[in-house]
N, C-alpha and C positions, 0 to 999 in steps of 0.2 A: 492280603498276601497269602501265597499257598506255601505250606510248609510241611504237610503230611500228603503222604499219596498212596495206591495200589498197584502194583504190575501184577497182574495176573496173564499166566500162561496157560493155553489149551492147544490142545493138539483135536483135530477131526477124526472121529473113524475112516477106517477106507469107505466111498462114498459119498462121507456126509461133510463133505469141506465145503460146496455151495451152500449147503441149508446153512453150515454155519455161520460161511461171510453174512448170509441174508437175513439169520436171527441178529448177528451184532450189527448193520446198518439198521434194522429197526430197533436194536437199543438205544439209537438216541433220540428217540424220540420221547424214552422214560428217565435219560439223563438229561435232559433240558427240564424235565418239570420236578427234581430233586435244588431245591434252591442252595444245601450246602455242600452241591457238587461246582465248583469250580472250573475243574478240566476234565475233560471225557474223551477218548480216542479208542477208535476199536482199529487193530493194528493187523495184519497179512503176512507172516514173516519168512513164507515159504508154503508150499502145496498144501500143507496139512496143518501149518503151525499158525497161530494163531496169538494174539492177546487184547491187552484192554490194559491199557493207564491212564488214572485218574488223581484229580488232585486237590485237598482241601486244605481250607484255612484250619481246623482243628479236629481234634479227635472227636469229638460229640459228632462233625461232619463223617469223617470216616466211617465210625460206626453206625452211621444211620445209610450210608452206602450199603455198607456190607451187612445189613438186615432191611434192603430197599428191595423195591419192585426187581430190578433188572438181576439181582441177586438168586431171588426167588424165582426170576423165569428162566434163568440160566441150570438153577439146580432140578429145576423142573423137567428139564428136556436132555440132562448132561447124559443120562444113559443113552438113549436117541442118538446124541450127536457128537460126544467126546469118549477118546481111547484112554483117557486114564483122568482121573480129578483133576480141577482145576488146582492149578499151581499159583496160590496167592500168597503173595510181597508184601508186607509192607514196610513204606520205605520213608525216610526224611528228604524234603526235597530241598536243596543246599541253596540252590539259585534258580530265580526264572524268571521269562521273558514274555510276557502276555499281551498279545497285542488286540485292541480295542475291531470289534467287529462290527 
């Protein structure tokens, strides 16, 4: 069961809003092989806006997100491709609904 999670918000610089959809669709390819990530969505919330929520069963998970690969390739290129810091949540997650894939 998931009970801790991340929203993180970014925004694109003017320009760089395609590199960014296309670095976060190849983020999941580094969130499938974090075994205590749980949920992973890279989100489009308008022209430039952007995010990422994810979701685990505990903090030990959490925090190995948030000093994991996708972390690290995100802070890598944030100058390149985001207008101001990543804007990270974290949040308890009250209820959820996971359906078998």
């Amino acid at each position: 069961m998931v009970s801790l999670a991340l929203f993180v918000r970014l925004e694109a610089k003017p320009g760089q809003a395609e590199a960014l959809q296309t670095f976060l669709e190849g983020g999941l390819q580094l969130a499938n092989a974090e075994p205590e990530t749980s949920v992973w969505f890279a989100l489009r919330f308008g022209p430039q806006s952007f995010g990422i929520f994810d979701a685990f069963a505990n903090e030990h998970g959490r925090e190995a997100h948030l000093n994991g690969a996708i972390a690290a390739a995100l802070m890598a290129r944030a100058g390149e491709l985001l207008a101001e810091p990543p804007r990270i949540e974290k949040v308890d997650v009250l209820a959820a609904k996971l359906g078998q894939s």
